[in-house]
PyMOL commands that place a pseudoatom at each C-alpha (Angstrom):
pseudoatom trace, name=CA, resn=UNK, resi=1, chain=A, elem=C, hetatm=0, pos=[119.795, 82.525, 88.017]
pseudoatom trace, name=CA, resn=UNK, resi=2, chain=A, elem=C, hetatm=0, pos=[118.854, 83.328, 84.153]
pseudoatom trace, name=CA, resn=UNK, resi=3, chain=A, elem=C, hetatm=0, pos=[115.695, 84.593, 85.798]
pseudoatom trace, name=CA, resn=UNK, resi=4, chain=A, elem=C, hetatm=0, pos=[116.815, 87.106, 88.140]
pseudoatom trace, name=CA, resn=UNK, resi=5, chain=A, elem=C, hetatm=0, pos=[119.131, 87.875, 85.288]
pseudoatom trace, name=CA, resn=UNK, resi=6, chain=A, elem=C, hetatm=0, pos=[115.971, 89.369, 83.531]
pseudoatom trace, name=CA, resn=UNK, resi=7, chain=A, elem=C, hetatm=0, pos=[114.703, 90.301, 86.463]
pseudoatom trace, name=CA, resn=UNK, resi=8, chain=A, elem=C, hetatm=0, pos=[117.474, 93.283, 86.398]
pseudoatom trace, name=CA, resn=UNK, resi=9, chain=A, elem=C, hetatm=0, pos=[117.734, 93.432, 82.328]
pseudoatom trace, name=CA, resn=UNK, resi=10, chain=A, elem=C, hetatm=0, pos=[113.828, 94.519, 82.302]
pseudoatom trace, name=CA, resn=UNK, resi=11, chain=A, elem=C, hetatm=0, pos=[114.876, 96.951, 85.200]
pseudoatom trace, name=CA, resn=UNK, resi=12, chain=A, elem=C, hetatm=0, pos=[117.841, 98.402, 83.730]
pseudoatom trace, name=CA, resn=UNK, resi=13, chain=A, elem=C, hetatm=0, pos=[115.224, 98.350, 80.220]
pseudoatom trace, name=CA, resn=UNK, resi=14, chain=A, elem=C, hetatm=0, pos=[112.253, 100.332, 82.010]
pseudoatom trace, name=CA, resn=UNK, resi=15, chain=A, elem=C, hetatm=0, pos=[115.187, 102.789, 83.271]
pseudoatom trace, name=CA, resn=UNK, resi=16, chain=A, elem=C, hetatm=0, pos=[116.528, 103.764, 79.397]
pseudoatom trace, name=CA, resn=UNK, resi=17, chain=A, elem=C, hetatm=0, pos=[112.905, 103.432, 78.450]
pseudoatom trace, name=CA, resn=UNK, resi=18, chain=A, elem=C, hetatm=0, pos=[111.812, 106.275, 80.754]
pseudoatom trace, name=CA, resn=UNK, resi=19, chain=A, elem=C, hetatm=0, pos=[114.676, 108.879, 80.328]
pseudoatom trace, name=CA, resn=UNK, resi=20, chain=A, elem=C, hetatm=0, pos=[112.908, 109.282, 76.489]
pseudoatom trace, name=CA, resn=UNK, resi=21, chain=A, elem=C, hetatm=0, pos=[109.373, 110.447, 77.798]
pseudoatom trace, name=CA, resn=UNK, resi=22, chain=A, elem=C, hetatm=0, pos=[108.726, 114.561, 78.608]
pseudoatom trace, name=CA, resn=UNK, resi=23, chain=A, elem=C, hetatm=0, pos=[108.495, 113.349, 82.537]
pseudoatom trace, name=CA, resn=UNK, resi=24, chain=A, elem=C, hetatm=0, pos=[110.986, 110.235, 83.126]
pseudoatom trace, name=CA, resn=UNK, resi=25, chain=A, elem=C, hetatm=0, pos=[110.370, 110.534, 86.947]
pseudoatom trace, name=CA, resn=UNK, resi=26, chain=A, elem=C, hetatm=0, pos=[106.615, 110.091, 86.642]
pseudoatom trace, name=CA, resn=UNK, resi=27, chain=A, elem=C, hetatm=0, pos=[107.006, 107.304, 84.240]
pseudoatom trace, name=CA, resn=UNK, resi=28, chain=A, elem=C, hetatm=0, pos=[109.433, 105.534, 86.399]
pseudoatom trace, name=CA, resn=UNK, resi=29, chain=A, elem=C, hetatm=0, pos=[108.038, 105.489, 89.327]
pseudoatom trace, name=CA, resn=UNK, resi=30, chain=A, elem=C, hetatm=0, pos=[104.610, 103.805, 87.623]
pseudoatom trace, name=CA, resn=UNK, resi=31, chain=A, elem=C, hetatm=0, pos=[106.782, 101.336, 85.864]
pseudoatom trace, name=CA, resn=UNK, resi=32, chain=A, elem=C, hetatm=0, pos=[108.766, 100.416, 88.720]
pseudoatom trace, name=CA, resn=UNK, resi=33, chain=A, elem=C, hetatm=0, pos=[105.516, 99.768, 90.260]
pseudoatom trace, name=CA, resn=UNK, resi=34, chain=A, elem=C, hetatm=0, pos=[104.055, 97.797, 87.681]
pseudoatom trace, name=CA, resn=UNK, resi=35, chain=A, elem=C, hetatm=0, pos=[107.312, 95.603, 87.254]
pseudoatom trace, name=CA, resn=UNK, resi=36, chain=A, elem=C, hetatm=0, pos=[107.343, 95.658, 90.779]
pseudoatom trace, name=CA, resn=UNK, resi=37, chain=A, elem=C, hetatm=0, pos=[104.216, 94.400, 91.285]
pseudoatom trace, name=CA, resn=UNK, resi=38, chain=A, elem=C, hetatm=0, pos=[104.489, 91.192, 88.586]
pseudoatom trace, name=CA, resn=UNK, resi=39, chain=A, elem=C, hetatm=0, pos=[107.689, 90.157, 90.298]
pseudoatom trace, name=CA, resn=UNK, resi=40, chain=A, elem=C, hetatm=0, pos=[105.875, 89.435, 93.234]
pseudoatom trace, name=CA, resn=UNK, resi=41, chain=A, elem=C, hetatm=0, pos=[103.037, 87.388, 91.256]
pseudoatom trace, name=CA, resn=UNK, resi=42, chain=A, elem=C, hetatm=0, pos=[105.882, 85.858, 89.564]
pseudoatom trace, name=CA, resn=UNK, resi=43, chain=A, elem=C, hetatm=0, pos=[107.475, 84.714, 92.415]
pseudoatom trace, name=CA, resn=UNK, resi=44, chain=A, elem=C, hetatm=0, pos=[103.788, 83.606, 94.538]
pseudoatom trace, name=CA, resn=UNK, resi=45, chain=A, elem=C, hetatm=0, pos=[103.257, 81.541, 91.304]
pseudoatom trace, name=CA, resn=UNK, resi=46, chain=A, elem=C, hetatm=0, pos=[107.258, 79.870, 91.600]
pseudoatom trace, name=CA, resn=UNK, resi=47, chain=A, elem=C, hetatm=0, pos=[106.576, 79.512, 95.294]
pseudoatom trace, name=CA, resn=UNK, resi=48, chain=A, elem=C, hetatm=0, pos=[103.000, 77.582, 94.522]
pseudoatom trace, name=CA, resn=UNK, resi=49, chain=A, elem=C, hetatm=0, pos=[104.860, 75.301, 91.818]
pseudoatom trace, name=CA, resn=UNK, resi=50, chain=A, elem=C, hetatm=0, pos=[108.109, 75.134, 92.815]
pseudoatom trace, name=CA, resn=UNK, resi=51, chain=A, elem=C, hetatm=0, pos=[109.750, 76.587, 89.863]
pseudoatom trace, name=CA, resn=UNK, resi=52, chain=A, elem=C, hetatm=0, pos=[112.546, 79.308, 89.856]
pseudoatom trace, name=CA, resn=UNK, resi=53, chain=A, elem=C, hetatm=0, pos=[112.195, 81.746, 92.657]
pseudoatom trace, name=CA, resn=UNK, resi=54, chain=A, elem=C, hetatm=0, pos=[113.531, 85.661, 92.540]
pseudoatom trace, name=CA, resn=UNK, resi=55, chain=A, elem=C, hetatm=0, pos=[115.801, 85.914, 95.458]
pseudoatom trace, name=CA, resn=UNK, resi=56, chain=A, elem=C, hetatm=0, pos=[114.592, 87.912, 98.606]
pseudoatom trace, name=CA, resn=UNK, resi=57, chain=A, elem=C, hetatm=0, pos=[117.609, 90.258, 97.595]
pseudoatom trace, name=CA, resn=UNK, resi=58, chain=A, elem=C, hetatm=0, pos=[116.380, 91.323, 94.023]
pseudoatom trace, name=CA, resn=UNK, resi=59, chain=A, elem=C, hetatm=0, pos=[112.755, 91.802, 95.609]
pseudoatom trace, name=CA, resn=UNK, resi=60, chain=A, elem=C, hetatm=0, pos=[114.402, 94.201, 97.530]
pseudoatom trace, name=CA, resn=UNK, resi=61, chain=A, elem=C, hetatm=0, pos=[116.090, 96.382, 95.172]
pseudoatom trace, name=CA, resn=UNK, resi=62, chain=A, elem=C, hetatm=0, pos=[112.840, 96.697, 93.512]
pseudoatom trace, name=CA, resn=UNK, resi=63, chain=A, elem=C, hetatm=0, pos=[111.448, 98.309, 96.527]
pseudoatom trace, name=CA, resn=UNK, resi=64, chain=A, elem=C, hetatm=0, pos=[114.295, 100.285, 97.076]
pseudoatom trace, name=CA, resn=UNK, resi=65, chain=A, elem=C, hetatm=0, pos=[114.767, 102.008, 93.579]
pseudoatom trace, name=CA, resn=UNK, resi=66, chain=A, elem=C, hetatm=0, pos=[110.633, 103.059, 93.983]
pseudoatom trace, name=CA, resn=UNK, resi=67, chain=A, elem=C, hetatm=0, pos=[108.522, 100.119, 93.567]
pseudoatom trace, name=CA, resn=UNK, resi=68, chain=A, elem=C, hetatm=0, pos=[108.116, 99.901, 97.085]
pseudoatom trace, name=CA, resn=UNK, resi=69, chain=A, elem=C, hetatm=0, pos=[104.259, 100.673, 96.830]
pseudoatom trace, name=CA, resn=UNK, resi=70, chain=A, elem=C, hetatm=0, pos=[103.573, 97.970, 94.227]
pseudoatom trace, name=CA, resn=UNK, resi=71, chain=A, elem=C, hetatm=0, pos=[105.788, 95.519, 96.527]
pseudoatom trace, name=CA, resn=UNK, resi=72, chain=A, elem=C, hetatm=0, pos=[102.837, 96.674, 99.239]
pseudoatom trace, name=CA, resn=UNK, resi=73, chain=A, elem=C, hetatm=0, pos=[100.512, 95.685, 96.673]
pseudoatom trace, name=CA, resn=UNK, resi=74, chain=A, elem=C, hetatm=0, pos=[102.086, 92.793, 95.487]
pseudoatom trace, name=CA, resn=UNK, resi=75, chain=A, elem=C, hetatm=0, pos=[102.141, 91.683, 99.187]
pseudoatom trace, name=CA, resn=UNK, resi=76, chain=A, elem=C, hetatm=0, pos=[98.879, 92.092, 99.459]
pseudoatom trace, name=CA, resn=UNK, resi=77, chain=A, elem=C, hetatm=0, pos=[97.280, 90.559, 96.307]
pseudoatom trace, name=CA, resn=UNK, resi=78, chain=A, elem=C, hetatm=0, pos=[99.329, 87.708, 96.156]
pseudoatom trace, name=CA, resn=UNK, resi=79, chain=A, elem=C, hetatm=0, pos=[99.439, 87.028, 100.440]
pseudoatom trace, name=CA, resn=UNK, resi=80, chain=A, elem=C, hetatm=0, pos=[103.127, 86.768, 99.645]
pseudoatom trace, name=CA, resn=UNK, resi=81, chain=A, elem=C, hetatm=0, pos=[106.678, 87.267, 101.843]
pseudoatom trace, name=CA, resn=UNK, resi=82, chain=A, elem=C, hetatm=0, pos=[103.705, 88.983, 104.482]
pseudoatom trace, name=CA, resn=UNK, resi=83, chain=A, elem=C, hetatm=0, pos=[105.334, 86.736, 107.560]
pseudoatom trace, name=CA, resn=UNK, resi=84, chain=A, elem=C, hetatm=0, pos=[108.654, 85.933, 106.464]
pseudoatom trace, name=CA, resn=UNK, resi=85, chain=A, elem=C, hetatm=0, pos=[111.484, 87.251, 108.459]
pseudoatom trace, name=CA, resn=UNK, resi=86, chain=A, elem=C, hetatm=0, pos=[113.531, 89.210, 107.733]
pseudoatom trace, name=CA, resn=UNK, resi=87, chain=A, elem=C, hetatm=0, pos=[112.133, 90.173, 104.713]
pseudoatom trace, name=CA, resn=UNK, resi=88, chain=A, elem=C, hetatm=0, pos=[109.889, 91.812, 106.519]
pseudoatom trace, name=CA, resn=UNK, resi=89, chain=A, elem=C, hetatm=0, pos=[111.899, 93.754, 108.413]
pseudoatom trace, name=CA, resn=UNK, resi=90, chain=A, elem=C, hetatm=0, pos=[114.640, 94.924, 105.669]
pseudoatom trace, name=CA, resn=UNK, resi=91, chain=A, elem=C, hetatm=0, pos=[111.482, 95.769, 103.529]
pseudoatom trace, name=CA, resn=UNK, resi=92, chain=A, elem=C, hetatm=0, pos=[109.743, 98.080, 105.972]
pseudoatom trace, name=CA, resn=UNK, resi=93, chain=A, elem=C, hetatm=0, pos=[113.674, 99.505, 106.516]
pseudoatom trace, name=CA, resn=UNK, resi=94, chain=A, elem=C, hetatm=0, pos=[113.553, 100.030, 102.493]
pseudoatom trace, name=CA, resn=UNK, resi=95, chain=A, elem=C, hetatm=0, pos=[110.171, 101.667, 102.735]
pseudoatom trace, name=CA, resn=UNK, resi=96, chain=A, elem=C, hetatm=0, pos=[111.059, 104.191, 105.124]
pseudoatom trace, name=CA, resn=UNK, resi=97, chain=A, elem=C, hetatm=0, pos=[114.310, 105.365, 103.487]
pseudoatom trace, name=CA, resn=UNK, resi=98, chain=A, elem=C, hetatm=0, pos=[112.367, 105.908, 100.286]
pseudoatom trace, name=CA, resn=UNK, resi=99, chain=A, elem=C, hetatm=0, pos=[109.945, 108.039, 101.852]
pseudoatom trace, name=CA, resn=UNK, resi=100, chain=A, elem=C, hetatm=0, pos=[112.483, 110.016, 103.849]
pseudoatom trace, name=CA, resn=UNK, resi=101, chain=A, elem=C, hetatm=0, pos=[113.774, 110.877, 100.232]
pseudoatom trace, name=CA, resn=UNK, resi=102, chain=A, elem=C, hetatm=0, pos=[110.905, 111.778, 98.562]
pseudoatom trace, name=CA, resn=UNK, resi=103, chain=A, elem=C, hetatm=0, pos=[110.534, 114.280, 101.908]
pseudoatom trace, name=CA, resn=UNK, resi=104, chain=A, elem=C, hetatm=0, pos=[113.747, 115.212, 101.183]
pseudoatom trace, name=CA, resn=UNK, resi=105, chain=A, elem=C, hetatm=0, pos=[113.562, 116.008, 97.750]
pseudoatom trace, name=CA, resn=UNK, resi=106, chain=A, elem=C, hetatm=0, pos=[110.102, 117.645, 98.228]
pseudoatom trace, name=CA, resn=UNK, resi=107, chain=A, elem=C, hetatm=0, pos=[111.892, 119.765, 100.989]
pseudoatom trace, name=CA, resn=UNK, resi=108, chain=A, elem=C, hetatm=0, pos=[114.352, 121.073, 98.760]
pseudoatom trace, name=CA, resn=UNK, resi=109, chain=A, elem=C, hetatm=0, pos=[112.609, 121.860, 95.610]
pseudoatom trace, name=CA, resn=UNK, resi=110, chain=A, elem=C, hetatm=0, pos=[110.028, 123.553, 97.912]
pseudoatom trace, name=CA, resn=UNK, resi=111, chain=A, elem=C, hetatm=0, pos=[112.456, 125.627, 99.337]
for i in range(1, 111): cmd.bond("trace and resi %d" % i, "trace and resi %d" % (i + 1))
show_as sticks, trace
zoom trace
């Protein structure tokens, strides 16, 4: 519990963090990632030992506010939540929202 606490206290952190630089979008998105991508070696290294685990639901949210690519990585390095379902499935539903916004968004600054 006091883990996935921080979990969302280094999110919320990285957020405020990033509004300060010239391009917070760019440096959210790689932070995200980053933060993203440790969660997911966190939790491979709980699994292994069984210590405290982050909740399917908070992996999630990572991949929903933009990590989503370093959950794919995280996924891959680690060889973790690759079979579970239905992680699998809400995470590939996560993935495919967030790239129907960033078409979005490029659609309408383009236009």
């Amino acid at each position: 519990m006091i883990f996935n606490r921080l979990c969302y206290l280094l999110l919320a952190a990285v957020a405020t963090i990033s509004a300060f630089f010239p391009d917070p979008l760019q440096v959210w998105i790689i932070s995200v990632n980053v933060l993203t991508l440790l969660l997911y070696g966190a939790d491979k290294l709980a699994a292994r030992k069984n210590g405290y685990r982050v909740p399917e639901f908070t992996l999630l949210i990572f991949g929903v506010v933009g990590g989503w690519f370093g959950a794919i990585l995280g996924q891959q390095i680690f060889r973790h939540k690759t079979q579970k379902q239905p992680f699998k499935t809400y995470f590939a539903i996560s993935v495919i929202v967030n790239l129907m916004v960033v078409i979005a968004g490029m659609y309408w600054v383009m236009r």
